[in-house]
C-alpha positions in Angstrom: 142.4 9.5 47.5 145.3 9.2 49.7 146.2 6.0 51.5 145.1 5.9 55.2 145.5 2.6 56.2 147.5 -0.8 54.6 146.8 -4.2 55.7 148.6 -6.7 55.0 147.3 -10.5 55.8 150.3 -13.2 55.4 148.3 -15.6 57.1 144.7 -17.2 56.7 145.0 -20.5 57.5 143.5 -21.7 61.2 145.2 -23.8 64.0 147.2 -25.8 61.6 148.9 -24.8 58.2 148.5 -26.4 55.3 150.8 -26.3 51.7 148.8 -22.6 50.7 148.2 -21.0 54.1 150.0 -20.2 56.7 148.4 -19.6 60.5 147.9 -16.1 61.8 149.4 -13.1 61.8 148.8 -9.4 60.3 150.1 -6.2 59.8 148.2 -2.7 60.2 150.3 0.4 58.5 148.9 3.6 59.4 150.6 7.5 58.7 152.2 6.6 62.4 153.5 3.2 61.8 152.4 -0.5 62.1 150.6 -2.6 64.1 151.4 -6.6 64.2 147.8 -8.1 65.2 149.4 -11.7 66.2 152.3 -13.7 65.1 152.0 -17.4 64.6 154.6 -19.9 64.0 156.9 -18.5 61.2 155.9 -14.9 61.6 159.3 -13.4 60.5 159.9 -15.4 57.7 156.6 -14.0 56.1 156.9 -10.5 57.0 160.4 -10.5 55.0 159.1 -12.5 52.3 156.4 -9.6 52.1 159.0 -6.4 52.5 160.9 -8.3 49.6 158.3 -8.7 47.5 156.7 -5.1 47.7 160.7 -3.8 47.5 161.0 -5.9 44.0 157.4 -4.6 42.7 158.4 -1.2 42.5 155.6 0.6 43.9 157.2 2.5 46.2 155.3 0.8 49.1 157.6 -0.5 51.9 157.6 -2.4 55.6 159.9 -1.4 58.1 160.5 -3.3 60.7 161.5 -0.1 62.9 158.3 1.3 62.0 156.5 -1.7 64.1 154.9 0.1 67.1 153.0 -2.6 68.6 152.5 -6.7 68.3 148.9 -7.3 69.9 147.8 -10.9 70.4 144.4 -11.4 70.0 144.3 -14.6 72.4 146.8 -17.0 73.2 146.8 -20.1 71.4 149.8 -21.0 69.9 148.9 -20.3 66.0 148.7 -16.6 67.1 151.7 -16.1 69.4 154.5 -19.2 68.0 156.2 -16.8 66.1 156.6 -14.0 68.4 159.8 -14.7 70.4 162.2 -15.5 67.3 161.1 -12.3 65.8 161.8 -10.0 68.5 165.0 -12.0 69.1 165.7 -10.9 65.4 164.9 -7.5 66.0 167.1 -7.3 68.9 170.0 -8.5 67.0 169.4 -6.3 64.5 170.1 -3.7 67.4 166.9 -2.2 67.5 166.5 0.9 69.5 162.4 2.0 68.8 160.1 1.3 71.7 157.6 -1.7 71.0 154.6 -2.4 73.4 153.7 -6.0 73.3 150.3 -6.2 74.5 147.2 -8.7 74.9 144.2 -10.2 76.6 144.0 -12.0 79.9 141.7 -12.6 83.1 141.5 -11.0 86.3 142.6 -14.5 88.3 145.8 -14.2 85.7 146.2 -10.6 86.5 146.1 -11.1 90.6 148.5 -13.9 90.5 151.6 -12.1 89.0 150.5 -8.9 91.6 151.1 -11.5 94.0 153.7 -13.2 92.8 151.6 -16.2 93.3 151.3 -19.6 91.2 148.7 -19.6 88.8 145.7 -21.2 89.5 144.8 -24.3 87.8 142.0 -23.4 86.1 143.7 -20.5 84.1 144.6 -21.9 80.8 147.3 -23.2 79.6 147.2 -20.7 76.9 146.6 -18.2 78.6 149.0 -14.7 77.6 150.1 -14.4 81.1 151.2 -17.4 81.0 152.9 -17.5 77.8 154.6 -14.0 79.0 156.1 -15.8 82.0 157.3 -18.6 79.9 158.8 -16.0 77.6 160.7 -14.1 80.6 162.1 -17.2 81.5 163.2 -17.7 78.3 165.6 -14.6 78.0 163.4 -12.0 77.3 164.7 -9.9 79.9 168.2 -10.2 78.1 166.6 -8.1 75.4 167.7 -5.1 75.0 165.6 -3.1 72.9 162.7 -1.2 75.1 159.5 -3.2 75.2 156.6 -2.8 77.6 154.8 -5.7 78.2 151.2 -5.1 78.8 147.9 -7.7 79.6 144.4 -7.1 80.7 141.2 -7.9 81.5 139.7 -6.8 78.2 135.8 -6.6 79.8 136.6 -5.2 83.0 139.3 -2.7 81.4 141.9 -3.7 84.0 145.9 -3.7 82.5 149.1 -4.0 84.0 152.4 -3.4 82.8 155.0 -6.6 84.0 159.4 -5.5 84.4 160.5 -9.0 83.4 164.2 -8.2 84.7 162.5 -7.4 88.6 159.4 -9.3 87.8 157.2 -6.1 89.1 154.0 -5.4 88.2 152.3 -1.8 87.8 148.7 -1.1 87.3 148.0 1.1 84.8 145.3 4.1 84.8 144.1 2.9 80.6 145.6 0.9 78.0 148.5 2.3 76.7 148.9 3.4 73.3 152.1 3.1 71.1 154.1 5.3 72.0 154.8 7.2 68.2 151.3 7.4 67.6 149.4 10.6 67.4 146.7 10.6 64.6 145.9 6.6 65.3 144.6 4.8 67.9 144.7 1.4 69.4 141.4 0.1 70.5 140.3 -3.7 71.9 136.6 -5.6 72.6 136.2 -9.0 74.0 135.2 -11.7 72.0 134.1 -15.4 72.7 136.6 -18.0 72.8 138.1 -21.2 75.0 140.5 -18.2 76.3 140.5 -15.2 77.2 140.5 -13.0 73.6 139.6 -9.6 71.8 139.6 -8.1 68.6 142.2 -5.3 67.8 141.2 -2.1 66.2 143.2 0.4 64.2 141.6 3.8 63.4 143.0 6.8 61.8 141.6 9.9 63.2 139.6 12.5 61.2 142.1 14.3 58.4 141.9 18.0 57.1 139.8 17.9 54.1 141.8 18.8 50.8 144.0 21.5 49.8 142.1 23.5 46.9 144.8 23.7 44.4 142.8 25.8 42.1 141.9 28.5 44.4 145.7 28.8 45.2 146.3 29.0 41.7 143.9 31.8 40.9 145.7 33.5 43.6 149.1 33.3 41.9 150.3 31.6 45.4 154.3 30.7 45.4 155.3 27.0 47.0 155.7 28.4 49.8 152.8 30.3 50.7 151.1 27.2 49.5 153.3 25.0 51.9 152.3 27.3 55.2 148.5 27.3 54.4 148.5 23.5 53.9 149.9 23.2 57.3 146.9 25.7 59.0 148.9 28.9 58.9 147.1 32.3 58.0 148.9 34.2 55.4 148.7 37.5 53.6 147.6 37.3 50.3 149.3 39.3 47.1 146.8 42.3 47.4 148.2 42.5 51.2 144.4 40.9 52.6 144.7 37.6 55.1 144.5 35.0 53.8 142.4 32.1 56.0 143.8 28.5 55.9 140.9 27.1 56.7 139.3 28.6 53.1 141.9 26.3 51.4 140.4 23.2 53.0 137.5 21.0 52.5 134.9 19.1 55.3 137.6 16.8 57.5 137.2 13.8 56.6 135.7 10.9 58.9 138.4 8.6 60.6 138.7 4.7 59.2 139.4 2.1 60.9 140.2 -1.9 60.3 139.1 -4.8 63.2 140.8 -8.1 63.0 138.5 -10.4 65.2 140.9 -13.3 65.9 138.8 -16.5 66.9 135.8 -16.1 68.1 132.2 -17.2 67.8 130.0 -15.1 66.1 128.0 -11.5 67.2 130.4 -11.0 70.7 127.7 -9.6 73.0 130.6 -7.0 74.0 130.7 -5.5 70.7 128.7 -2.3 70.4 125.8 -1.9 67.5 127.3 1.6 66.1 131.1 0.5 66.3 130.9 0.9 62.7 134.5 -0.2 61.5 134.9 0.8 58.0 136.3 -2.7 57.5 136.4 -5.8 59.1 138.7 -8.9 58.8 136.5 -12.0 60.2 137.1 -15.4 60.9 135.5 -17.6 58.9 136.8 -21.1 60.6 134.1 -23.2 59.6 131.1 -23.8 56.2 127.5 -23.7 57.2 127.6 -27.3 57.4 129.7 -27.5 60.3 127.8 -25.2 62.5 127.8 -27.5 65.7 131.9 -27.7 65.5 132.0 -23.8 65.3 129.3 -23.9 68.0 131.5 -26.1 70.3 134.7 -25.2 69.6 133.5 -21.1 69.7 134.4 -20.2 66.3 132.9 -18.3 63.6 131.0 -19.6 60.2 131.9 -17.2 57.0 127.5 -16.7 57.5 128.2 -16.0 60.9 131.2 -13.5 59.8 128.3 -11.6 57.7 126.0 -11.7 60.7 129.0 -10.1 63.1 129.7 -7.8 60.1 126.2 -6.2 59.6 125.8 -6.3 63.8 128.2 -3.8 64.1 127.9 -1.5 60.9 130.8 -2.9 59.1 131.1 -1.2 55.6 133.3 -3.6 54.7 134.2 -7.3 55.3 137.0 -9.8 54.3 136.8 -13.2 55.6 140.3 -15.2 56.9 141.2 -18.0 59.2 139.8 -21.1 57.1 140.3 -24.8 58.7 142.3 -27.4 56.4 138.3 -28.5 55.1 138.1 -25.1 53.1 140.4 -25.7 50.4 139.2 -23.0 48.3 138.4 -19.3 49.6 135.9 -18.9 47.2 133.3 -21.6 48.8 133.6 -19.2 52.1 132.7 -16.4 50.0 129.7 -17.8 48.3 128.3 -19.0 51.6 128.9 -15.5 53.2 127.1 -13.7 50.2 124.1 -15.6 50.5 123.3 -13.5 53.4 125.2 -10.2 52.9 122.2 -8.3 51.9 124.7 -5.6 49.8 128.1 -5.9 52.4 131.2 -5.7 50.1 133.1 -8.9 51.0 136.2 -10.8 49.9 137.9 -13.6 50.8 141.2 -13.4 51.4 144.5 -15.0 50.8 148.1 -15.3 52.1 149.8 -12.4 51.3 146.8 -10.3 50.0 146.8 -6.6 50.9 143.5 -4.4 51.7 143.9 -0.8 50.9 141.7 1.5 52.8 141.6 5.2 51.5 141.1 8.6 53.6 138.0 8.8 52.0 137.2 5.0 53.1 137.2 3.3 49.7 138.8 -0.1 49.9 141.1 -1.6 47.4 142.3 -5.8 47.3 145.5 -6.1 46.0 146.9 -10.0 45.9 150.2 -11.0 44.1 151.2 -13.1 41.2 154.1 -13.6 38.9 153.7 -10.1 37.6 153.1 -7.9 40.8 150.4 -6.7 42.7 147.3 -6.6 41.1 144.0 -4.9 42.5 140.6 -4.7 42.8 138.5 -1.8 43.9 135.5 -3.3 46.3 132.4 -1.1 45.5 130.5 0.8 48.5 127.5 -0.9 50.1 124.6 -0.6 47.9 
């Protein structure tokens, strides 16, 4: 199998960090580049510290910061966006040129003030992405000068606008934009429940050609090159002077795969359809079984509730992240979650772990010790 999609989790701790975790903030790497889902306090600091370490493992695997396409914020409290604005500060120092959209959830109240021009009114949070944006512009960002858009919307109502920090305009836009380099992946978002307004992210990779049948080419005496145009859908003629189909050389497409990273939420978001079917999905798991009334109130997620989210939308997969300070060991979020998993693969994740999806949708966990990456393949769903 080849490698479709590479995520790579360098935080899991909740609002506050402690000595093992650190607070949000992922990275997606797809065949068309990467995908930053959040960035809490520290961000940049851990995404060296992970380029560094995969450099020094000798795998082969890398993390380009140029190859960043998108930062999406799944909501904006502070443990998801602190890190943001020193990191793109760094980027522009380091005389970046790529375009980056920086993209998130708001409300429609948020979203008819800045058309306006208007103050926000009081009842929009205080941590709310449009205005953390605002805060930002005022800050410098329009001093940047690598090209960002800056893009917010009403998730639920599918309403987005683009905001020019240097005129302080604001466009409506026809659908959410997708980065701008990609062209076999796809951006997607759905609401979920929290104290403000928030959404999952989704990162699929589109249905691939099937795979190139070496042995048929090799029966045919094929040269590199003929093999080369066939592989890329080119008809050729054959030794015997016959056309030769590409489409024989190929097997059935395979299906797309996709990851969702939920950021806070309580569990089951009405808003998130039955067949969604992720093939895996990174969960919040906040809060024990124990402390169901705190998750209630404060609208996070249990790991049980995780599971429950998990088999709601077809999941084939689920990894569980975003433990409060009380969870001191992963493993008690996993035991909880299994209780009710029914067959659903599931791990627990730590800072720094890695989760491998395949073009044929196998998943592999890879976490890091003193002697390199070491992995685990997570079985199918019985």
């Amino acid at each position: 199998d080849l490698m479709a999609i590479d995520v790579h989790v360098l935080g899991t701790a909740s609002a506050r960090p402690t000595n093992d975790r650190a607070v949000s903030g992922s990275l997606v790497k797809g065949p068309n580049g990467i995908a930053v889902i959040d960035a809490g306090e520290g961000f940049q600091t851990r995404f060296a510290n992970q380029r560094r370490h995969l450099k020094t493992s000798g795998s082969g695997d890398t993390l380009k910061p140029g190859r960043v396409n998108v930062l999406a914020f799944t909501h904006g409290h502070l443990d998801h966006t602190w890190g943001a604005l020193p990191w793109l500060q760094s980027m522009d120092l380091e005389n970046r040129q790529q375009p980056l959209l920086v993209i998130g959830p708001t409300s429609l109240d948020a979203i008819e003030a800045l058309k306006q021009g208007a103050p926000f009114p009081e009842h929009i949070p205080s941590a709310d992405l449009a205005r953390q944006f605002v805060a930002w512009f005022a800050l410098g960002v329009e001093r940047l000068q690598m090209p960002i858009r800056w893009v917010l919307g009403d998730v639920g109502e599918d309403v987005w606008i683009e905001i020019d920090p240097l005129s302080a305009t604001v466009t409506t836009l026809e659908r959410m934009p997708q980065p701008k380099e990609w062209r076999n992946m796809t951006l997607r978002c759905f609401p979920t429940v929290h104290s403000v307004p928030s959404c999952g992210w989704m990162v699929e990779q589109g249905p691939t050609p099937g795979t190139f049948d070496r042995e048929r080419a090799d029966e045919l005496d094929l040269n590199t090159k003929q093999r080369a145009r066939l592989a890329r859908g080119e008809d050729i003629l054959g030794p015997d002077g016959n056309t030769l189909e590409a489409a024989w050389f190929r097997g059935e497409p395979l299906a797309p795969v996709s990851v969702l990273i939920s950021g806070d939420t309580a569990s089951c978001p009405p808003a998130w359809p039955a067949g969604l079917a992720p093939t895996l999905l990174i969960h919040e798991a906040t809060f024990l079984n124990e402390q169901q009334d705190k998750a209630h109130e404060h609208l996070h997620s249990t790991a049980i509730g995780a599971v429950q989210t998990a088999h709601a939308v077809g999941a084939k997969h689920l990894a569980l992240t975003h433990y409060s300070n009380r969870i001191k060991d992963e493993n008690t979020a996993k035991k909880e979650a299994e209780t009710v998993a029914d067959g659903l693969p599931l791990v627990a994740l730590n800072d720094g772990d890695r989760l491998v999806l395949s073009d044929h949708g196998r998943l592999k966990h890879l976490s890091r010790d003193s002697e390199g990456w070491q992995g685990t393949n997570i079985p199918p769903n019985r």
